[in-house]
C-alpha positions, 0 to 999 in steps of 0.5 A: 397875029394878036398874039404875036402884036401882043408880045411885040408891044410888051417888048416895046414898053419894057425897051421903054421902061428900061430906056428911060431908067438908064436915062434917069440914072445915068442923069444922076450919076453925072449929077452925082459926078459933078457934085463930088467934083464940086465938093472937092474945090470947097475950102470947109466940109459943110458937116463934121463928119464923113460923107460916104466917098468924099475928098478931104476938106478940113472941118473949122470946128464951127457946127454950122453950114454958114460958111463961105467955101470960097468960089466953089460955094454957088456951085455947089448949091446949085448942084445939089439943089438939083440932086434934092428935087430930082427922082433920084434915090434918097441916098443921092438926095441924102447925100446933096443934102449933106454936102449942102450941110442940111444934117436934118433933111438928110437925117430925115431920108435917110431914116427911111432907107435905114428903116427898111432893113436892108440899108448898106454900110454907107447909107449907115455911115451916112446917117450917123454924118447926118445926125450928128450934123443935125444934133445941138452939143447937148442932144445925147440921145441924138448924138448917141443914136449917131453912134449907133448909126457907125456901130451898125455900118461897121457891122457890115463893114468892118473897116469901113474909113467914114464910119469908123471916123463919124464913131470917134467923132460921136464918141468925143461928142458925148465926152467919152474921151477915153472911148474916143481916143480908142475910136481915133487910133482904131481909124488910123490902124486903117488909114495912116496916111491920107489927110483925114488921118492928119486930122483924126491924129490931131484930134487924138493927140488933143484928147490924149493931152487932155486924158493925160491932165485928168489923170496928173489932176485926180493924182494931185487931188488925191494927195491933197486929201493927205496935204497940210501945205497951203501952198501945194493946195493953192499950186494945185487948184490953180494947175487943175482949176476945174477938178480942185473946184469938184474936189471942193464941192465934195469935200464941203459937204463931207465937212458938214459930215464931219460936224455932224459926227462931231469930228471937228479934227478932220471938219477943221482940215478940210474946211482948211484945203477948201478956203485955200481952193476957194480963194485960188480960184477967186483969184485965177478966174474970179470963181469966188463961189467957193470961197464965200461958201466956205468963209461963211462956214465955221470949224 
């Protein structure tokens, strides 16, 4: 009779158990439901990123969560409010901290998950959203351990959509323009036509363009090397203002090479496309550095 007692509670405190569980879960689910739902009515994602699952919402190119979303904002604070105080697991938590644009919490929670081991390829991809929102412009380590982060979800998945956005987005932070504009046409192999391929095309197009300036700038820096005409110098410096006062930073100092060795030819020539250089740039965008230096100088 004991025995038979005995068995008859332990079956009582598992039924308990596994009751009270479904309870749990199935309250975070439906939290879990109506934040998503919530989400979908904001106007901005709170985070550069791709959250795991998420709708489309363009991003304002703002690295803050100080946004007014519209009506939608007050409700899904307290949505997510509810998620972070909850029992539910840190991914769940993770993940309202994120729609409330708290890269640092969420990084935070999810750093745990990912340090056990066995985390999926969307906590991964979550976390990589997280420490990136979470990162000041100039913090490489940490928009490099972002990176990281994508690169070991797309290890378990490869073709997984948010991952392979959050790496282009990491990459393009870091100023990897080239690497970056591999990352976006590799998501748009994936997906081509929903709205975050919209978004990851005008960002490529962006660095393309960019890319494509670079090289017509290296291109016609290099012919100045060779050029005695003032006003293709000029001409140039204004196009690529930016690579003409790098030219001029290097080149000035091979002028003080020139005058050691005693070449006072090639000292006199390019102290010549430098004060063309200097005063472009004086004159485009009042950068009157390099003209001081180089007037200031002799040949």
């Amino acid at each position: 009779m004991e025995q038979r007692l005995s068995s008859v509670l332990r079956c009582s405190y598992v039924a308990t158990f596994v009751g009270v569980t479904l309870i749990a879960l199935t309250g975070c689910r439906k939290s879990a439901d109506e934040l998503e739902g919530v989400a979908r009515q904001l106007r901005y994602r709170p985070v550069e990123g791709r959250i795991y699952g998420s709708s489309y919402a363009p991003w304002p190119g703002l690295r803050d969560a100080s946004l007014d979303a519209g009506f939608a904002k007050p409700k899904l604070r307290g949505v997510s409010f509810r998620l972070r105080v909850s029992n539910g697991s840190e991914e769940l938590r993770a993940r309202a901290a994120l729609w409330d644009g708290d890269g640092r919490d969420a990084a935070r929670l999810l750093g745990r998950v990912t340090s056990r081991g066995n985390a999926s390829a969307a906590v991964w991809s979550d976390y990589s959203a997280a420490l990136y929102a979470d990162a000041k412009p100039d913090d490489s380590f940490q928009l490099a351990t972002s990176l990281a982060a994508a690169d070991s979800a797309l290890n378990l998945d490869p073709d997984q959509p948010e991952a392979l956005f959050n790496r282009a987005v990491a990459l393009e932070a870091l100023s990897l323009r080239g690497a970056a504009a591999e990352a976006y046409r590799k998501y748009l192999r994936i997906d081509a036509s929903s709205p975050w391929a919209s978004e990851a095309r005008s960002r490529l197009d962006t660095l393309e363009r960019s890319l494509t300036n670079a090289e017509k700038g290296r291109h016609a820096l290099d012919r100045i090397e060779q050029s005695e005409d003032e006003l293709f110098i000029n001409d140039t410096a204004i196009a690529f203002p930016y690579q003409a006062r790098l030219w001029a930073e290097i080149h000035l100092g091979k002028w003080g090479e020139c005058v050691l060795r005693k070449d006072s030819a090639d000292a006199s020539s390019t102290l010549k496309r430098c004060r063309v250089i200097g005063r472009a740039l004086e004159k485009q965008r009042g950068d009157s550095a390099h003209l001081k230096t180089a007037s200031s100088t002799s040949h």
